[in-house]
PALUMLUM-485339 format. One record per residue (C-alpha): residue in three letters; z, x, y. Coordinates in steps of 0.02 Angstrom, whole numbers, padded with zeros to 5 digits, always signed. Layout:
<pts>
ALAZXY
...
</pts>
This chain:
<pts>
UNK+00075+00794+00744
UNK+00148+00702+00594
UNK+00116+00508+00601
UNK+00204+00378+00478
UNK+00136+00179+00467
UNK+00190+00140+00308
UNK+00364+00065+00365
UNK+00401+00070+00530
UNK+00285+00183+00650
UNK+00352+00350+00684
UNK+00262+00494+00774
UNK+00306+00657+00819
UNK+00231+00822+00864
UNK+00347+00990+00843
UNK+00480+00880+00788
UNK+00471+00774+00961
UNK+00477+00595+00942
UNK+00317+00526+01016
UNK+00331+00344+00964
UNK+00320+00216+01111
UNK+00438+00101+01141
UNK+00344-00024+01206
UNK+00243-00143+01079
UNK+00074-00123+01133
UNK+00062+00044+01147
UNK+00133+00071+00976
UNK+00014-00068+00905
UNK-00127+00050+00978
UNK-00055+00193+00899
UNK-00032+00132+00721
UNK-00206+00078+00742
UNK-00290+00247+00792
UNK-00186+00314+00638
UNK-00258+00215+00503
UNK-00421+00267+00581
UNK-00388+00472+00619
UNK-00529+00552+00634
UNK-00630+00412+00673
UNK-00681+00336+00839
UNK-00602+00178+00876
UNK-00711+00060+00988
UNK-00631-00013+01133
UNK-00689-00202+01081
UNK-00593-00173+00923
UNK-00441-00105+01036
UNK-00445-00257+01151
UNK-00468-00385+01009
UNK-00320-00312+00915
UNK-00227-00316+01085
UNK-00262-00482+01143
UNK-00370-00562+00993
UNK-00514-00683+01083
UNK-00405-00723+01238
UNK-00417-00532+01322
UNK-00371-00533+01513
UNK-00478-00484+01631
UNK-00385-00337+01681
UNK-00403-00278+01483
UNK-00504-00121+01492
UNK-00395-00071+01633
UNK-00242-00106+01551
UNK-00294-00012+01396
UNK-00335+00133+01484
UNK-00141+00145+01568
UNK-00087+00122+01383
UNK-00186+00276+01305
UNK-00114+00372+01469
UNK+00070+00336+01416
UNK+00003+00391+01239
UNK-00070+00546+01305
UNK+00085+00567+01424
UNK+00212+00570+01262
UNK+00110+00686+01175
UNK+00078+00802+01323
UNK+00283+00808+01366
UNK+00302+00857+01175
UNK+00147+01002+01166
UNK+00231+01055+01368
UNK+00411+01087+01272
UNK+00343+01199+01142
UNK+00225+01296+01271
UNK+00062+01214+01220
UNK-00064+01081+01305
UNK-00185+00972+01258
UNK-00144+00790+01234
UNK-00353+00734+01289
UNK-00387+00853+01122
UNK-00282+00747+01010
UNK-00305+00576+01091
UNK-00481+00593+01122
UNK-00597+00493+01232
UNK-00763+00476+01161
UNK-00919+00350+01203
UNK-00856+00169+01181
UNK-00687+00207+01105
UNK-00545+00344+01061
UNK-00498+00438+00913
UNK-00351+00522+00866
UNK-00398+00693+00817
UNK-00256+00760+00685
UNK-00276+00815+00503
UNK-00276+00694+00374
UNK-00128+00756+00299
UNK-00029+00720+00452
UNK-00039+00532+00437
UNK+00061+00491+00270
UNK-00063+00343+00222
UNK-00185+00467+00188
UNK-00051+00581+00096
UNK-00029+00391+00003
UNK-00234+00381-00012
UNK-00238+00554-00101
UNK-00123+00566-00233
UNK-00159+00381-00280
UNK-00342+00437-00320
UNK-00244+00594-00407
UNK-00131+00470-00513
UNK-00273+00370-00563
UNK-00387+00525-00616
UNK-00254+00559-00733
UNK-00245+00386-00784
UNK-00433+00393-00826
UNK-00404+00561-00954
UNK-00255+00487-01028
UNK-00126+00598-00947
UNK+00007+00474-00932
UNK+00132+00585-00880
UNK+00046+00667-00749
UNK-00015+00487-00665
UNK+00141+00421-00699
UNK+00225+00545-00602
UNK+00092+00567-00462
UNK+00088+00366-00437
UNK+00272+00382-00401
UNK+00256+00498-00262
UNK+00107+00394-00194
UNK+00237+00236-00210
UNK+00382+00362-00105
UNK+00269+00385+00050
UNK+00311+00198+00096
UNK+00473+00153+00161
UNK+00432-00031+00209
UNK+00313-00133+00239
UNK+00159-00073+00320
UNK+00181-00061+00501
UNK+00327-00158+00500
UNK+00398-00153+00649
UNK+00232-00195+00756
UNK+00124-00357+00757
UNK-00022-00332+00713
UNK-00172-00410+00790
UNK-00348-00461+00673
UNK-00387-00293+00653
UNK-00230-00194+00617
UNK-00179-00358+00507
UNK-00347-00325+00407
UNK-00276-00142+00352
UNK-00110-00206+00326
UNK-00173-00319+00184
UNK-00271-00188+00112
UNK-00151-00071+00106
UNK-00019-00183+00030
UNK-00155-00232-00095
UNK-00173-00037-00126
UNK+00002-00024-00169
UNK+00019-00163-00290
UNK-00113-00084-00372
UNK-00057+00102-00378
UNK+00124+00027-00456
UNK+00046-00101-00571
UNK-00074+00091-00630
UNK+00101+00165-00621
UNK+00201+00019-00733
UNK+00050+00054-00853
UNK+00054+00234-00857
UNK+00243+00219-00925
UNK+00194+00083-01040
UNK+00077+00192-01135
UNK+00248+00341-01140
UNK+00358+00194-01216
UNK+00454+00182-01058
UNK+00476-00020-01100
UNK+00654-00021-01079
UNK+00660+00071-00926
UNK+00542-00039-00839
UNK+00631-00222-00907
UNK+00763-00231-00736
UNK+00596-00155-00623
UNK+00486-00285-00704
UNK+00604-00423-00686
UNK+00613-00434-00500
UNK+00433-00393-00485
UNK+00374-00524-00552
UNK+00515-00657-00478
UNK+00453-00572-00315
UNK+00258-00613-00357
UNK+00277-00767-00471
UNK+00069-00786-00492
UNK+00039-00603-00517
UNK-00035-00598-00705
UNK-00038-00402-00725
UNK+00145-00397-00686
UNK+00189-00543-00792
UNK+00067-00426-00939
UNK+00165-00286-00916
UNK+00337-00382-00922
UNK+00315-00488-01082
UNK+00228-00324-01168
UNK+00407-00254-01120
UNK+00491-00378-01178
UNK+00413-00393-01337
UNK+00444-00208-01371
UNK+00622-00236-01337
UNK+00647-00357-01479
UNK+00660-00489-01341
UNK+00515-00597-01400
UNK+00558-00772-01347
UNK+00590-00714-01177
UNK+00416-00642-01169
UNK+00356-00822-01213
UNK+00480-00884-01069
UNK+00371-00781-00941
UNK+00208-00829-00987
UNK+00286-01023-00979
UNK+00348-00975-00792
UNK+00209-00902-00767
UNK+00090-01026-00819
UNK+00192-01191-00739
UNK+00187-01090-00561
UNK-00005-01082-00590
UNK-00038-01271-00628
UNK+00105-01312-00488
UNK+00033-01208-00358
UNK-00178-01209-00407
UNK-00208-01323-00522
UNK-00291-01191-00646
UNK-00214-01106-00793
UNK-00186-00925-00854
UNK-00317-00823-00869
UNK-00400-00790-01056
UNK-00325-00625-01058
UNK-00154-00672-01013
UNK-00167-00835-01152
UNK-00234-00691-01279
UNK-00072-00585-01233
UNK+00021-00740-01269
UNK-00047-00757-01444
UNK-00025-00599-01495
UNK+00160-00598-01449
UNK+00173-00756-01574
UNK+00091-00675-01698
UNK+00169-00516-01673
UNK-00002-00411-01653
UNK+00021-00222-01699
UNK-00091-00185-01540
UNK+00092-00202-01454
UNK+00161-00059-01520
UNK+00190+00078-01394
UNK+00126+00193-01502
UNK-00063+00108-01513
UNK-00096+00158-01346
UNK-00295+00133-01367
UNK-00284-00047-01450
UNK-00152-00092-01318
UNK-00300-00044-01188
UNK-00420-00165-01283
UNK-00305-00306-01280
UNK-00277-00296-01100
UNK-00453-00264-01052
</pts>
């Protein structure tokens, strides 16, 4: 069984599309994926379901939805000669679990080589966690569980993993920072940060770019965007670290030389 939830939900065992059509059973689904492995409780099934306002019917009604589950996994094992849906939709005290290798859900596929990419990040093998980040970043083709809404707890996992993701290409930006990849990353960079307009490592990462690319004064021009979206939206200015970036791009700090790798990390830190 291969399972995808990081863009739309797709499913499919032998090649067999097993993804529901319906919305609730899919929402169940992408739910049991992020957890593989792991038992599920039925509480948490009805609360993502039907959040504090569950019918009284609820248990029942969760039960016909892991049979239509069971049913489209049991046609697809049936067409290739084999059986046993209850072994990979599994009932167990108080809850279900989807019982499939981690590998065949691509979050975890996402999950590993991001903790690859940032191992080599660690021993200052750019190259390697630059290119490992990038085939963490290619597992997603959306939006987490895009096409389902998600109740409190499959919402909670979508924020995480969108959280994960900024961080894995804000590791991966960095990684090609420290290779001298500045001019490469200036068109990447400048959506990125129209599309997060408070996000200070991005904005970091941009001006450093910038600078390197003999474009100083529109370096200066992001940390001004940056910093009037700030006081507009919170009240607060840029952080110490981001004003000490700013400095050093007015003085014209050697530090920002691709080539000073290890005083680049100190001036970010």
């Amino acid at each position: 069984m291969q399972i995808k939830v990081l863009g739309p939900v797709e499913a499919k065992v032998n090649g067999r599309s097993v993804t529901p059509t319906a919305a609730k059973p899919r929402q169940i689904l992408a739910l049991l994926a992020l957890h593989s492995g792991q038992v599920v409780s039925v509480p948490t099934l009805i609360e993502e379901l039907w959040g504090d306002r569950p019918p009284r019917s609820a248990r029942t009604t969760l039960q016909t939805y892991i049979l239509q589950l069971r049913k489209l996994i049991g046609d697809a094992l049936s067409s290739s000669g084999e059986s046993g849906a209850k072994e990979v939709l599994v009932t167990r005290y108080g809850g279900y679990l989807l019982d499939v290798p981690p590998e065949s859900v691509d979050v975890h596929e996402f999950e590993r080589l991001a903790r690859a990419g940032q191992q080599a990040y660690e021993v200052d093998d750019f190259t390697s966690a630059s290119r490992l980040l990038r085939q963490a970043l290619e597992m997603w083709r959306g939006p987490a569980v895009v096409d389902v809404r998600p109740g409190m707890p499959l919402g909670i996992e979508v924020v995480r993993l969108e959280e994960s993701r900024l961080g894995v290409l804000e590791a991966r930006i960095d990684s090609e920072l420290r290779m001298g990849k500045h001019k490469s990353l200036l068109s990447e960079l400048s959506v990125l940060t129209v599309q997060n307009p408070m996000n200070e490592n991005l904005c970091a990462q941009y001006m450093i770019s910038l600078f390197r690319a003999g474009r100083q004064w529109q370096a200066l021009d992001a940390f001004k965007a940056l910093r009037n979206t700030l006081i507009e939206e919170l009240g607060v200015e840029p952080s110490s670290r981001l004003q000490g970036l700013q400095h050093a791009i007015l003085t014209s700090d050697p530090r920002l030389d691709s080539a000073e790798t290890r005083h680049l990390q100190r001036l970010l830190a």
